[in-house]
C-alpha positions in Angstrom: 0.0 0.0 0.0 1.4 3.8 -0.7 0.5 6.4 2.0 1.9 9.8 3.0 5.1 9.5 5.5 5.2 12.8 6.7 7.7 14.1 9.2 6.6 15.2 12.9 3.9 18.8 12.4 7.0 20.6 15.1 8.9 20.6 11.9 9.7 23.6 10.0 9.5 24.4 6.5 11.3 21.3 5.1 8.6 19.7 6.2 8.2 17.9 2.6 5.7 14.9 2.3 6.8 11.4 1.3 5.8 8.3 -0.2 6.4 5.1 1.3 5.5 1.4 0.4 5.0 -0.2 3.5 2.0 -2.9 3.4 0.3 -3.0 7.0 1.1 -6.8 8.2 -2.1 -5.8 11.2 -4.9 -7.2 9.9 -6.8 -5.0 12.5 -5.2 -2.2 10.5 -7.9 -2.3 7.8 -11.1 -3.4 10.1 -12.8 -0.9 11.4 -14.9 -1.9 14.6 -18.2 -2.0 15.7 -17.5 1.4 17.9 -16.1 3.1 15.0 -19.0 2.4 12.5 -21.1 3.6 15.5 -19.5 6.7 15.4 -19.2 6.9 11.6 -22.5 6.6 11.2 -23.7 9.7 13.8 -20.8 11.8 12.0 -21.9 10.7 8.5 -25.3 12.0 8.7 -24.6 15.4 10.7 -22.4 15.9 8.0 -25.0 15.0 5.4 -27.4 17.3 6.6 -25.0 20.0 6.8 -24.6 18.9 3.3 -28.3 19.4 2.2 -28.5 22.5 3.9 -26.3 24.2 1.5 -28.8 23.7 -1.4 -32.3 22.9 -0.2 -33.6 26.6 -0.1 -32.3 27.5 -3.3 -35.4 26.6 -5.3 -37.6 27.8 -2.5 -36.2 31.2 -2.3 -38.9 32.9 -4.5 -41.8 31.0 -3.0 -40.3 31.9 0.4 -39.9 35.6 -1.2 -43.5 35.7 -1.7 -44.6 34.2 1.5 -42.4 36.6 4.0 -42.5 39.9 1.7 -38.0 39.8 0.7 -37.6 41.9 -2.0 -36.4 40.7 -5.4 -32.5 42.1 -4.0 -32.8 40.6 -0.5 -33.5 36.8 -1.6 -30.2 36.2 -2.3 -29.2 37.5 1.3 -31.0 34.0 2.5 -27.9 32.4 1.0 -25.5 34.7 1.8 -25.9 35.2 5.4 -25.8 31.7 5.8 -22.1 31.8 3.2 -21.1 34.8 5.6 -21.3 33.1 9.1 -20.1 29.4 7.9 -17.3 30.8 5.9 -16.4 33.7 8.1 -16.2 31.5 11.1 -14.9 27.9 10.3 -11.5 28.3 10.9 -11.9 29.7 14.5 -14.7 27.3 15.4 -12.0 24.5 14.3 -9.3 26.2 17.0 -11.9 26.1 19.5 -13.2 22.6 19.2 -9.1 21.7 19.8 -9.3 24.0 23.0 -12.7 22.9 24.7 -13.6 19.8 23.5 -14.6 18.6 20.0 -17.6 16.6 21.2 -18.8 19.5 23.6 -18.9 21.9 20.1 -20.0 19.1 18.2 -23.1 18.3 20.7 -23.2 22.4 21.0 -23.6 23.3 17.3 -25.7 20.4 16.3 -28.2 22.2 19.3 -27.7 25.6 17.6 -28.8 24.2 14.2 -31.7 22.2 15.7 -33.0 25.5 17.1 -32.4 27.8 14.5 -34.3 25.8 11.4 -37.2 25.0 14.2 -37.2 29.0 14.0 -36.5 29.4 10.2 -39.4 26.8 9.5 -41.7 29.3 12.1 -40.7 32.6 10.4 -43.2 35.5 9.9 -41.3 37.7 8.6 -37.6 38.4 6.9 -36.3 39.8 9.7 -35.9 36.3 12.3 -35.7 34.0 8.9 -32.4 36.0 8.3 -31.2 35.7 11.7 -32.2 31.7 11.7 -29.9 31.1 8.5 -27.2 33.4 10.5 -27.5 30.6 13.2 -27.8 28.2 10.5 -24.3 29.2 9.3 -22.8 29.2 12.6 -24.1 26.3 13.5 -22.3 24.5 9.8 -19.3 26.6 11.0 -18.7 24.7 14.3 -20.2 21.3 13.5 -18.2 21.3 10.4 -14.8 20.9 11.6 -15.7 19.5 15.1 -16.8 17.0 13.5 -14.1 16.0 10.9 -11.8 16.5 13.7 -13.9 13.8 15.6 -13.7 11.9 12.8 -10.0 12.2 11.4 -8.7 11.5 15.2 -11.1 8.7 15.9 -10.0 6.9 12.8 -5.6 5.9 12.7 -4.0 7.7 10.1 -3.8 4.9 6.7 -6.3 3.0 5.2 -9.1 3.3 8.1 -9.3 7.5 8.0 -8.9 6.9 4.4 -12.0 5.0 4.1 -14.0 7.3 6.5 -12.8 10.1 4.6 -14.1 8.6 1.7 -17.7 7.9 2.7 -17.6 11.3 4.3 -17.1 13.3 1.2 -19.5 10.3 -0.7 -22.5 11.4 1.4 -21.2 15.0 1.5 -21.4 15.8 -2.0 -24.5 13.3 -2.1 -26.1 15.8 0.1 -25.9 19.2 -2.0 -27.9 17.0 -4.7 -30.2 15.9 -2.5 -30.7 19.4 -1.4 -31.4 20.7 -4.8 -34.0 17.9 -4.9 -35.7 17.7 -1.5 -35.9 21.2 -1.8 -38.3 21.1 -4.7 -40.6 18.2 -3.4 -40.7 19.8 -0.1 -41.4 23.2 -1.4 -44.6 21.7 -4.3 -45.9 19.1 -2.2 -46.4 20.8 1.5 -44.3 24.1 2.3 -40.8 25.3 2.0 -41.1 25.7 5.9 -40.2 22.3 5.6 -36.8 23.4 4.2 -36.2 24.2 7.1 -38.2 22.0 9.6 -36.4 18.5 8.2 -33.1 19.3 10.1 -35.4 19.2 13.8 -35.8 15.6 13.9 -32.6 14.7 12.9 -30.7 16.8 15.0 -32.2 15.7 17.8 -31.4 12.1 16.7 -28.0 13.4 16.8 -28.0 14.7 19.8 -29.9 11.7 21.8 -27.1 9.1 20.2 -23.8 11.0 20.0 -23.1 11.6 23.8 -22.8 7.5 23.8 -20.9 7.6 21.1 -18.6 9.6 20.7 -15.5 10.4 23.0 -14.4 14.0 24.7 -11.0 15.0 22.4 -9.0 17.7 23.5 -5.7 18.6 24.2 -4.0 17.6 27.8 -2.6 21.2 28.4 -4.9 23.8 27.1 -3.5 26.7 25.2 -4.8 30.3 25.1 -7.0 31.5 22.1 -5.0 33.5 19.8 -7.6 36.1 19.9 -5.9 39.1 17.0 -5.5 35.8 14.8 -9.3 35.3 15.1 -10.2 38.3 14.9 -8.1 39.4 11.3 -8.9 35.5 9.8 -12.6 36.0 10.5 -12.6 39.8 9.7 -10.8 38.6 6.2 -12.7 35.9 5.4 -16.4 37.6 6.0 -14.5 40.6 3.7 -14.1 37.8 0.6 -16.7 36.3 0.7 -18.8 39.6 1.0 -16.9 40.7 -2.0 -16.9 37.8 -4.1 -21.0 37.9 -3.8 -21.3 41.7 -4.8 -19.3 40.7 -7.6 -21.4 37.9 -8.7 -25.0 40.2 -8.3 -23.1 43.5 -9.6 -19.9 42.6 -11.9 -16.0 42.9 -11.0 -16.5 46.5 -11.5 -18.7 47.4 -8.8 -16.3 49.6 -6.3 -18.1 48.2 -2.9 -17.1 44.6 -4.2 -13.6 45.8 -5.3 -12.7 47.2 -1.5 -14.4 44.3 0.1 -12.0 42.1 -1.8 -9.3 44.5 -1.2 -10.0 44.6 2.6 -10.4 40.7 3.0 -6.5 40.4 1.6 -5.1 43.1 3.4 -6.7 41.2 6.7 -5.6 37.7 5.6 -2.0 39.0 5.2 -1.7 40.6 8.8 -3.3 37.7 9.9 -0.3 36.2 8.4 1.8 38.2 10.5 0.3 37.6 13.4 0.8 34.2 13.5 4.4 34.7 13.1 4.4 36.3 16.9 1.5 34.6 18.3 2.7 32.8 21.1 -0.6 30.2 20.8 -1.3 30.6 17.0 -4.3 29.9 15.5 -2.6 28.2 13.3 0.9 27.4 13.4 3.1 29.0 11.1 4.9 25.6 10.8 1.4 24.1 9.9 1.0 26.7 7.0 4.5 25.7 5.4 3.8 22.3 5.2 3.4 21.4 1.6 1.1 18.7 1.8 -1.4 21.4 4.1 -0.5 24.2 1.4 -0.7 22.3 -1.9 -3.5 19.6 -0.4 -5.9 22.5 -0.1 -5.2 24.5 -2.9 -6.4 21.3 -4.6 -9.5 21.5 -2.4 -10.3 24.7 -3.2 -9.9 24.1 -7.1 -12.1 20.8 -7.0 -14.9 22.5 -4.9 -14.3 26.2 -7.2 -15.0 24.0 -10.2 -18.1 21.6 -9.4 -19.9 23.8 -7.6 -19.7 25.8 -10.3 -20.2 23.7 -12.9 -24.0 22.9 -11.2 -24.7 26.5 -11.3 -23.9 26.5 -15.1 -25.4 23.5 -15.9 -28.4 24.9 -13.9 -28.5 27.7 -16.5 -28.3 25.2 -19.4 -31.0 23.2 -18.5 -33.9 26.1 -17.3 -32.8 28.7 -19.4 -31.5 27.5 -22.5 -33.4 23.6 -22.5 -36.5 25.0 -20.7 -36.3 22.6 -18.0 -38.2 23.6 -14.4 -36.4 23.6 -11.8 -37.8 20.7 -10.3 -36.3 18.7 -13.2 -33.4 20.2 -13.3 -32.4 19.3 -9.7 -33.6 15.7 -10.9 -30.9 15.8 -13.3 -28.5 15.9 -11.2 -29.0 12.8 -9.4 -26.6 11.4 -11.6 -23.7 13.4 -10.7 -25.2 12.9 -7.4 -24.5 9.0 -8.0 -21.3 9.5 -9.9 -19.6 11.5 -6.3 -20.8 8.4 -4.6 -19.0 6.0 -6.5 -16.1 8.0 -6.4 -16.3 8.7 -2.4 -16.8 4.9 -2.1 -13.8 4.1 -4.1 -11.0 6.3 -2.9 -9.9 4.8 -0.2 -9.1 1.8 -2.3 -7.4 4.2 -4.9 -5.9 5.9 -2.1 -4.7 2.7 -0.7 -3.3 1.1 -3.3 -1.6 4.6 -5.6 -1.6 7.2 -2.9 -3.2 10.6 -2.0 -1.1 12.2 -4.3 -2.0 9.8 -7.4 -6.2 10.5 -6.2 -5.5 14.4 -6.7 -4.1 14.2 -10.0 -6.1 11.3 -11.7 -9.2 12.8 -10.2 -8.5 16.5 -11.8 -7.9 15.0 -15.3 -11.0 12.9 -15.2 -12.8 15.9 -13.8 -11.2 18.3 -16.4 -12.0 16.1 -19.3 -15.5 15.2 -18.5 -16.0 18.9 -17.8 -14.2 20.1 -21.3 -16.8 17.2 -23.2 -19.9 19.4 -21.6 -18.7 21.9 -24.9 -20.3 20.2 -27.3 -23.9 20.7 -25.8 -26.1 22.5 -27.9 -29.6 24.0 -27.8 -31.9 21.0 -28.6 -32.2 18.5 -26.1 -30.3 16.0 -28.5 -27.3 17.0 -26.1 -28.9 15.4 -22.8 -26.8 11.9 -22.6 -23.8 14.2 -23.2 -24.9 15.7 -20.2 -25.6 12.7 -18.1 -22.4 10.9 -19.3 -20.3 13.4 -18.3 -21.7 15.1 -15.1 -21.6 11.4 -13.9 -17.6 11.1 -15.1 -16.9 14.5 -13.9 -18.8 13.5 -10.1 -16.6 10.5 -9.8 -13.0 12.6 -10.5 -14.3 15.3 -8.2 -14.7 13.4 -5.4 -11.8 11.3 -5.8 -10.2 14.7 -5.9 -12.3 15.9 -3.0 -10.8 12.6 -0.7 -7.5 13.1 -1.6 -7.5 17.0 -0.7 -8.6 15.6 2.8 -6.5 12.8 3.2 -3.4 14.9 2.3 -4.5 18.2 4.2 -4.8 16.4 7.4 -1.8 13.8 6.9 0.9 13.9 9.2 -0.9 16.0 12.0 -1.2 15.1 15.8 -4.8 14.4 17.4 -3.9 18.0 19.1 -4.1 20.1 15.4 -6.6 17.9 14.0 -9.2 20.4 15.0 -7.0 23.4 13.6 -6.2 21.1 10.3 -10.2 20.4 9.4 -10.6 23.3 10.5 -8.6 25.1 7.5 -10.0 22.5 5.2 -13.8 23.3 6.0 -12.4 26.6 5.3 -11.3 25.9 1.8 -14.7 24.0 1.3 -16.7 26.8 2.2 -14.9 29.5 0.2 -14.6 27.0 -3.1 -18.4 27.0 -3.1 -18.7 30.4 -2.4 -16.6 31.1 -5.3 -17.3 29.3 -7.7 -20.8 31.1 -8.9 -19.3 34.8 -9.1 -16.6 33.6 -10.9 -18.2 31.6 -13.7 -21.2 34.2 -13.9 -18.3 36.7 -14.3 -17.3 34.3 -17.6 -21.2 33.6 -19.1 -21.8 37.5 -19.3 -19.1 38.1 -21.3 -20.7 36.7 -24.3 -24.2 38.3 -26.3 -25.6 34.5 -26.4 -26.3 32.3 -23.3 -25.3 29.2 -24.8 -22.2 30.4 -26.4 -21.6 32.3 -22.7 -21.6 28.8 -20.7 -19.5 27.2 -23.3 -16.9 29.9 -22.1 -17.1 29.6 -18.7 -16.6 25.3 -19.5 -14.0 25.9 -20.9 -12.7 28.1 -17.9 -13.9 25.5 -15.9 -12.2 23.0 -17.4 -8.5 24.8 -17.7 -8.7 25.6 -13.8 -9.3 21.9 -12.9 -6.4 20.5 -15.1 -4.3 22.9 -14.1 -5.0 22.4 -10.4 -4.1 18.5 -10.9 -1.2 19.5 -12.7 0.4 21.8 -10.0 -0.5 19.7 -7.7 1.3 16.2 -9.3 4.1 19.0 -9.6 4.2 20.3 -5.7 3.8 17.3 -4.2 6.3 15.0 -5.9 7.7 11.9 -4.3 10.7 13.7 -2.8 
């Protein structure tokens, strides 16, 4: 079997990753027990619902306009605030959960997001739905890496975490399809209160079964919160991502986007600095100059930049230039739905048997050239097996990308920084999705025609992910 061999995380910059053929001779080594599929399973479907959560208002939003009196301009402030808090904030909920207890922030935002989609699905007005998907997005922000963290340490480093990984991002990206379609049988068949109101019951299934599950992880000696770190990473992130949606609802141009953007860097750079003299970082600097951490979620970024993405514009292919509804056009993509599946199930044997390294490159091409196919669509629905075929392809690279940005990104790590190290990963996730739409809406525009404006942005789309595998087969080299 090939795995990462990664030197101690008090190592400095020449901490390089390695390769290594070693073939575990411990059966015990590949078995998970029956306490750790316990615990799988109650971390697997907090994360899935998290997962759902991300798309299931989207076709709602104009029937939830209507119902609650949002103006044309505020509905897309439902999904932004949410983007806001869960971006803005993942990185210092990871810290905490490494300070006070992963489980207690676990068990604590699993409660937030219970409450606040019991009072999203009561709303009467725009004023407490806004501040339930606020909650909402908190809520994602510390459940998010608390429980990767609780996951990642609870499963050894090799073929086991691997595997978890695996299913994790499987059901993951499993749930933003399932989103786009529970959201649209929820909202024509009862109410889209129900949007909301579907997360109740399950979190409190969470919350009955989890304290018997899972284990209290924290560290033995309990550092200070590096409270200037948190307060320039947060301030930065919650800048971008600001930004980056101006710039999707007004163009590039628009000034207030252009200093938000500006802002968000300036803040991420001191935060750079202030790591440097932190004497508890938020994260280490010795953490941020580790290549596989660096390069493994650049990759992560790409992979979730791109498919996310690619939804959006095949989302405007299929209503707008095919004349599908909505409802059919989330139904459509249960096959990518499927193909992420497959390709979350099977990493950890890829992974196993060629590496992480080998998942994030392989993945990316597949990826790319599945996504550069999607150019030959046209405007007749002739083009809809192309469509199929290659969402499906594309859904098996990405996640195979997707598992091997996690493997890598928390490889070599101690139980102590696991927190800190999903942390930065949820991180990436939630500013690749956040992305992605501004960016390719950015490209479409730039054409007269619709159609011949999405076969731009594929193509975009496309370069971006080979290139991503690329640098990354490049940067992390067997050394």
């Amino acid at each position: 079997m090939t795995a990462l061999d990664l030197p101690p995380a008090t190592s400095s910059s020449a901490a390089v990753p390695t390769e290594s053929t070693a073939v575990p001779t411990d059966p015990a080594a590949t078995r998970m027990t029956g306490r750790m599929r316990l615990v799988l399973v109650v971390l697997l479907l907090a994360q899935f619902m998290l997962a759902v959560d991300f798309s299931i208002l989207n076709v709602a939003l104009p029937v939830i306009g209507e119902g609650l009196g949002f103006t044309l301009g505020g509905l897309q402030w439902i999904a932004t605030a949410f983007a806001l808090a869960a971006a803005g904030f993942t990185l210092f909920f990871g810290r905490v959960a490494d300070l006070v207890g992963r489980r207690r922030l676990f068990l604590g935002g699993m409660a937030l997001l219970g409450a606040s989609s019991l009072a999203g699905g009561l709303a009467t007005g725009p004023e407490v739905l806004m501040a339930a998907r606020v909650a909402q997005g908190l809520a994602t922000a510390a459940v998010t890496p608390a429980g990767l963290s609780l996951l990642t340490s609870s499963f050894p480093e090799g073929p086991l975490r691997a595997k978890a990984l695996g299913l994790n991002g499987a059901l993951m990206s499993a749930g933003f399809t399932t989103g786009a379609i529970l959201g649209g049988v929820l909202t024509d068949l009862l109410s889209w209160r129900w949007a909301f109101l579907v997360n109740v019951p399950v979190a409190l299934a969470v919350l009955l079964v989890a304290p018997a599950v899972l284990k209290e992880s924290r560290p033995a000696v309990r550092p200070r919160l590096d409270v200037p770190g948190a307060a320039t990473v947060t301030g930065g992130l919650l800048a971008l991502v600001y930004g980056l949606t101006l710039a999707g609802e007004h163009g590039w141009t628009d000034p207030t986007a252009l200093v938000s953007l500006a802002v968000g860097a300036a803040l991420l750079a001191a935060f750079v600095l202030v790591e440097r003299r932190a004497a508890s970082p938020l994260v280490p600097i010795h953490v941020l100059k580790r290549r596989t951490v660096v390069w493994g979620n650049l990759a992560g970024l790409v992979a979730f930049v791109t498919e996310t993405s690619l939804v959006f514009l095949m989302t405007l292919y299929l209503q707008d230039v095919l004349g599908f509804s909505p409802l059919a056009a989330g139904l459509s993509f249960g096959v990518l739905g499927a193909g992420t599946v497959l390709g979350g199930v099977a990493a950890s044997r890829f992974i196993g048997r060629f590496g992480a390294r080998a998942a994030l490159v392989s993945g990316g091409l597949l990826q790319a050239a599945a996504t550069l196919a999607l150019y030959g669509l046209g405007d007749d629905r002739g083009g809809l097996a192309l469509l199929l075929a290659a969402t499906f392809a594309g859904g098996v690279g990405n996640m195979l990308a997707i598992v091997g940005f996690m493997v890598t990104a928390t490889s070599g790590l101690p139980d102590g920084e696991q927190g800190m190290a999903t942390g930065l990963a949820t991180m990436t996730q939630q500013i690749g999705i956040t992305m992605g739409t501004p960016v390719m809406s950015a490209v479409v525009v730039t054409a007269p025609v619709l159609l011949d404006g999405i076969g731009r942005a594929v193509l975009v789309n496309a370069a971006i992910v080979a290139a991503g595998a690329v640098l990354s087969g490049l940067f992390l080299r067997r050394t």
